[in-house]
Residue frames as a rotation matrix with the C-alpha (Angstrom) as fourth column:
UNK 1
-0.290 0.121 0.949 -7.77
0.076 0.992 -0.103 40.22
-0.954 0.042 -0.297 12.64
UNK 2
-0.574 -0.039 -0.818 -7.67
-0.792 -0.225 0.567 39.69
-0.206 0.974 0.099 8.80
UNK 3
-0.466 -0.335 0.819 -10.03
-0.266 0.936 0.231 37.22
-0.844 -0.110 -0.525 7.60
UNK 4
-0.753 0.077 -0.654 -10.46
-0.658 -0.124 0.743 35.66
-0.024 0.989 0.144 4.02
UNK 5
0.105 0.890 0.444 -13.39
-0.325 0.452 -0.830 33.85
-0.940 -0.057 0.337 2.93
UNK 6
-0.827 -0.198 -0.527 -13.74
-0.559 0.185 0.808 31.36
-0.062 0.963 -0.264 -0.06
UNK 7
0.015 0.998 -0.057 -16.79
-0.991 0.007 -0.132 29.53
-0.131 0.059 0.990 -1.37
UNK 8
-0.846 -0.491 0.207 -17.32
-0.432 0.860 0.272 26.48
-0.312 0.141 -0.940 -1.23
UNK 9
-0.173 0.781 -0.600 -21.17
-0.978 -0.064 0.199 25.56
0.117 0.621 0.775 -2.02
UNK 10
-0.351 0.090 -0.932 -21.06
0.158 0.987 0.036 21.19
0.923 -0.135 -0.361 -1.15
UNK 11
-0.465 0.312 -0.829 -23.58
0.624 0.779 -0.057 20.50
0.628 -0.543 -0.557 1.22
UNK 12
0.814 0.472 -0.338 -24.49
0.566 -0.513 0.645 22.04
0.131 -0.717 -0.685 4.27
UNK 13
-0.375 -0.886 -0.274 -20.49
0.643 -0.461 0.611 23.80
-0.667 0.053 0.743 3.74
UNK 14
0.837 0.544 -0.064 -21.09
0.389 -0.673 -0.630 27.67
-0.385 0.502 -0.774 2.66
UNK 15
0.695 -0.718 0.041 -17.47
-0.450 -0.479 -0.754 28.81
0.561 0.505 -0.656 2.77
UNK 16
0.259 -0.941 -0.216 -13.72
0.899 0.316 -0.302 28.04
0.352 -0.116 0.929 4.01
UNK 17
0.972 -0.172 -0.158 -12.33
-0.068 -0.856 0.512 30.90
-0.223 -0.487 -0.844 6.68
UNK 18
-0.080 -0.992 -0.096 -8.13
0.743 0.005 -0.669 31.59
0.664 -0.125 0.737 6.80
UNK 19
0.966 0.257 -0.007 -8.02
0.205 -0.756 0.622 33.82
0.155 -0.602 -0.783 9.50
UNK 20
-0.292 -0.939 0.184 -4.49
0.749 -0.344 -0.566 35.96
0.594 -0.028 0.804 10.14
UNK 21
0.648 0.071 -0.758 -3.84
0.680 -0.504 0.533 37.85
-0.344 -0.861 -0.375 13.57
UNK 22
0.900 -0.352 0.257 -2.00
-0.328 -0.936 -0.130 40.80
0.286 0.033 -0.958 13.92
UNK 23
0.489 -0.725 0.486 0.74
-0.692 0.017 0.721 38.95
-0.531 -0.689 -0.493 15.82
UNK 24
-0.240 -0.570 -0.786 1.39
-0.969 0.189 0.158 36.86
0.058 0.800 -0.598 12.44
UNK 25
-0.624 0.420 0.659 -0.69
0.306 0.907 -0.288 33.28
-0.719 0.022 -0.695 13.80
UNK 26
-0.642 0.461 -0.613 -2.44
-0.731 -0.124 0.671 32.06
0.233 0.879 0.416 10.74
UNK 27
-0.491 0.446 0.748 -5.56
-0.198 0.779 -0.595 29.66
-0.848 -0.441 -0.294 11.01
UNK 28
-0.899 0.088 -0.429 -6.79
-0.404 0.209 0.890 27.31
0.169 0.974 -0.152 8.06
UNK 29
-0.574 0.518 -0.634 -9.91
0.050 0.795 0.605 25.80
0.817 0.316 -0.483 7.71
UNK 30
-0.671 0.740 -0.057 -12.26
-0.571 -0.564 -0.597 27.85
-0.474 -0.368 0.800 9.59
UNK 31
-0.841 0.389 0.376 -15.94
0.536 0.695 0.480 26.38
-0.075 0.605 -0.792 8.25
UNK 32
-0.880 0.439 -0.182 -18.73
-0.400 -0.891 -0.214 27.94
-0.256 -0.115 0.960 7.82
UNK 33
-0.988 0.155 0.015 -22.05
0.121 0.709 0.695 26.16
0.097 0.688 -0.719 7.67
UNK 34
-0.771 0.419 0.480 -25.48
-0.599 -0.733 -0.323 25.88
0.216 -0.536 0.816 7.27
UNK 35
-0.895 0.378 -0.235 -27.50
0.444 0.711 -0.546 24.08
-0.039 -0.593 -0.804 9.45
UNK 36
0.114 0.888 -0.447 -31.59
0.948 -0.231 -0.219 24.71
-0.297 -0.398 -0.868 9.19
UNK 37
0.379 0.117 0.918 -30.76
0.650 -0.739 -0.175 28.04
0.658 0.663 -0.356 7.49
UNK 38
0.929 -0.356 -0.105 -28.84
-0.018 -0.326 0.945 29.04
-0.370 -0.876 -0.310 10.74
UNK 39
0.671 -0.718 0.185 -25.31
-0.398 -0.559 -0.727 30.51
0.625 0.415 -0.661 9.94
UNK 40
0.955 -0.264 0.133 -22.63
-0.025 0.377 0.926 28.09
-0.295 -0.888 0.354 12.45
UNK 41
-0.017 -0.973 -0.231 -18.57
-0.841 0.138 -0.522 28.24
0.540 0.185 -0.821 12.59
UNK 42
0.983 -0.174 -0.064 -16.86
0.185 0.908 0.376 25.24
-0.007 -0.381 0.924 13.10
UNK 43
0.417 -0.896 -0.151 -13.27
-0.901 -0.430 0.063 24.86
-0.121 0.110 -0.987 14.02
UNK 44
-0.027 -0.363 -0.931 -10.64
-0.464 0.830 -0.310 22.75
0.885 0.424 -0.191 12.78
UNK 45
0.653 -0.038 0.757 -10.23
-0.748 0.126 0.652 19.27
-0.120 -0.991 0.054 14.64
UNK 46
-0.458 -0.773 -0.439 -7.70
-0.816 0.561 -0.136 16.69
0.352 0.296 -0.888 14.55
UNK 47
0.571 0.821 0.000 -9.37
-0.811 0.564 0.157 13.31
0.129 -0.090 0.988 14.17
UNK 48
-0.450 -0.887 0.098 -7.59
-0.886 0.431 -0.168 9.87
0.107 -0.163 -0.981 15.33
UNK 49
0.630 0.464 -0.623 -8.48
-0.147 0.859 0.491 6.19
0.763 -0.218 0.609 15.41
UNK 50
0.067 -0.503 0.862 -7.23
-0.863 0.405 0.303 4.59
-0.501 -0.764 -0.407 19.55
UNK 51
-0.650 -0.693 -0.312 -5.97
-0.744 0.665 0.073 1.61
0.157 0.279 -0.947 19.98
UNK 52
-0.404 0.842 0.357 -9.86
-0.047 0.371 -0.927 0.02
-0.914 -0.392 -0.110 20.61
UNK 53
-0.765 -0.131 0.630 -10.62
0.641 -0.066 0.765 1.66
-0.059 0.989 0.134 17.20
UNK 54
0.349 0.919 0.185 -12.68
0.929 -0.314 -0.195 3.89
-0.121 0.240 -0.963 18.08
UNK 55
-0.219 -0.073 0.973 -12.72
0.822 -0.551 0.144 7.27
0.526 0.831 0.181 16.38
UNK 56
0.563 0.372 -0.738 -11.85
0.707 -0.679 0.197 10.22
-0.428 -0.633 -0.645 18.82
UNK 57
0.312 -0.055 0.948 -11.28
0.800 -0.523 -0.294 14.02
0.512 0.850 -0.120 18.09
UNK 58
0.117 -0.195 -0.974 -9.95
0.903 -0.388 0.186 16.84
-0.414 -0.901 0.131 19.65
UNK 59
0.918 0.001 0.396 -9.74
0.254 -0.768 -0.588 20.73
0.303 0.641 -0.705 18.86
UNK 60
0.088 -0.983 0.159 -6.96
0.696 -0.054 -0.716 22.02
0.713 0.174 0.680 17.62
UNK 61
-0.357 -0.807 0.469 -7.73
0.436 -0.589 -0.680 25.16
0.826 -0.038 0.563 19.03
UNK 62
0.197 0.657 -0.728 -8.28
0.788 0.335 0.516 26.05
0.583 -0.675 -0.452 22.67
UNK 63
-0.181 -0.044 0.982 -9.42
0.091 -0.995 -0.028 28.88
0.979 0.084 0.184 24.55
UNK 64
-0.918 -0.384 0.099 -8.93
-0.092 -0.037 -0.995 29.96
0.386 -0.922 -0.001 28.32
UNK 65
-0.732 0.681 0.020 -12.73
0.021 0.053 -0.998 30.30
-0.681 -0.730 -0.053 28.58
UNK 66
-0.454 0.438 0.776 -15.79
0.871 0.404 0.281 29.24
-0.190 0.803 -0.564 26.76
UNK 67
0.730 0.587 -0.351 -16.67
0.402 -0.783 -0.474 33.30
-0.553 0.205 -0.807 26.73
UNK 68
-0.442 -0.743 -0.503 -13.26
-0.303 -0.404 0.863 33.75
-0.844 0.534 -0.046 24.64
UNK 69
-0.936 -0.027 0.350 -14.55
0.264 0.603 0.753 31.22
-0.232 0.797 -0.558 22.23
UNK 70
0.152 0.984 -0.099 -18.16
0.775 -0.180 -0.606 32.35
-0.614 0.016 -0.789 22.09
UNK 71
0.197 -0.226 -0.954 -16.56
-0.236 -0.956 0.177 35.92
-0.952 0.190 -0.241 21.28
UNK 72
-0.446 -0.795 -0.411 -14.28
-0.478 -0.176 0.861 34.72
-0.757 0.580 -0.301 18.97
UNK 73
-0.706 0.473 0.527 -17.22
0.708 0.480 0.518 32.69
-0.008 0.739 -0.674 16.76
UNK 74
0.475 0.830 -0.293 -19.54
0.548 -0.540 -0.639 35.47
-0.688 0.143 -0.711 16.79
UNK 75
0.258 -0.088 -0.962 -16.87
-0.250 -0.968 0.022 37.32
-0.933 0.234 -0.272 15.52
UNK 76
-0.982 -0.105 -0.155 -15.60
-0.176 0.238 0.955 35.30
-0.063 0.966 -0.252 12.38
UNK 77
-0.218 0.965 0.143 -19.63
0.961 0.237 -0.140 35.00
-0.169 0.107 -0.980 11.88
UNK 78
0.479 0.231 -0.847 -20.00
-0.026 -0.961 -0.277 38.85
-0.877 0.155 -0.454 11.65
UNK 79
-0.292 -0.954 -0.071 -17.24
-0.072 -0.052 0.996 38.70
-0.954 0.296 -0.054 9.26
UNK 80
-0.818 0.156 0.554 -18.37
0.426 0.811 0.401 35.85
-0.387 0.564 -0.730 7.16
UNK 81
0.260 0.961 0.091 -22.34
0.816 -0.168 -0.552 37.91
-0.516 0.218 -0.829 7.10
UNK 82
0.218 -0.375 -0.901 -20.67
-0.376 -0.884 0.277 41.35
-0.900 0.279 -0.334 6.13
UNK 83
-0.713 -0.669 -0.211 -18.25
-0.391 0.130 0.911 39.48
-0.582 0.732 -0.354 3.52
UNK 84
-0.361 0.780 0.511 -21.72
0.878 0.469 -0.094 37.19
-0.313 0.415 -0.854 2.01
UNK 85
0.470 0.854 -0.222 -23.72
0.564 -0.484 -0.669 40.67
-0.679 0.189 -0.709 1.38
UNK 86
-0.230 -0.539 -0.810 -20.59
-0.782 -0.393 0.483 41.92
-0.579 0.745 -0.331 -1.01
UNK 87
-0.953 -0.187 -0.238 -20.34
-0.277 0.856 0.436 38.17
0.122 0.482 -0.868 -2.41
UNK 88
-0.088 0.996 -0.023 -23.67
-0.983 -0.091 -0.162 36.89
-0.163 0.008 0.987 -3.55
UNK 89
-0.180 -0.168 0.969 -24.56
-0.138 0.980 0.144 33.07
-0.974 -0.108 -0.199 -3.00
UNK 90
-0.046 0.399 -0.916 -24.70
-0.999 -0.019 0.042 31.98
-0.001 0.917 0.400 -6.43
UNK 91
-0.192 -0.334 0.923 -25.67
-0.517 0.834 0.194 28.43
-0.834 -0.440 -0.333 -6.66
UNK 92
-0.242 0.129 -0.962 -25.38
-0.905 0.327 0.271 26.35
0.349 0.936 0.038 -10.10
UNK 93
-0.096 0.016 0.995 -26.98
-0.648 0.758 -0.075 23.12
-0.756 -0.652 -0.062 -10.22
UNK 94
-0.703 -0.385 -0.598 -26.40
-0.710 0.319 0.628 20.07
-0.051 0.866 -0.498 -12.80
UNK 95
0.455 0.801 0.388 -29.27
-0.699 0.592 -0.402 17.86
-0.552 -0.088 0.829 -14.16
């Protein structure tokens, strides 16, 4: 599993994941945020207005069991902590 990291620095958003398997499946838009100073992945969802109008969502990407997915966010979280102690946060701020 190959995965790239980019900064991003707006808000409670630390970085942007791409993530590339071995078997050639690419995921965009990995998130990375922080919440309470607590490191959290989000995956991508696909948002939709029904025909009521309310605003429902769904994930893009689903896993056979909620211990695949547990795994698989700890592990782009290891990633992301490893790849942060090369890359220092630098934050600039405009008055």
């Amino acid at each position: 599993m190959d995965i790239k990291f980019r900064d991003v620095n707006y808000g409670i958003v630390e970085a942007r994941a791409m993530l590339r398997t071995t078997e050639g499946f690419t995921v965009n838009e990995i998130t990375i945020i922080s919440r309470d100073g607590k490191i959290e992945v989000e995956l991508p969802k696909k948002s939709f207005k029904s025909k009521v109008g309310k605003v429902l969502s769904m994930d893009i990407l689903t896993f056979d069991s909620e211990d695949q997915k547990t795994l698989f966010l700890l592990q782009v979280k290891e990633h992301y902590l490893e790849w942060r102690k090369k890359q220092k946060l630098v934050r600039v701020y405009e008055s």
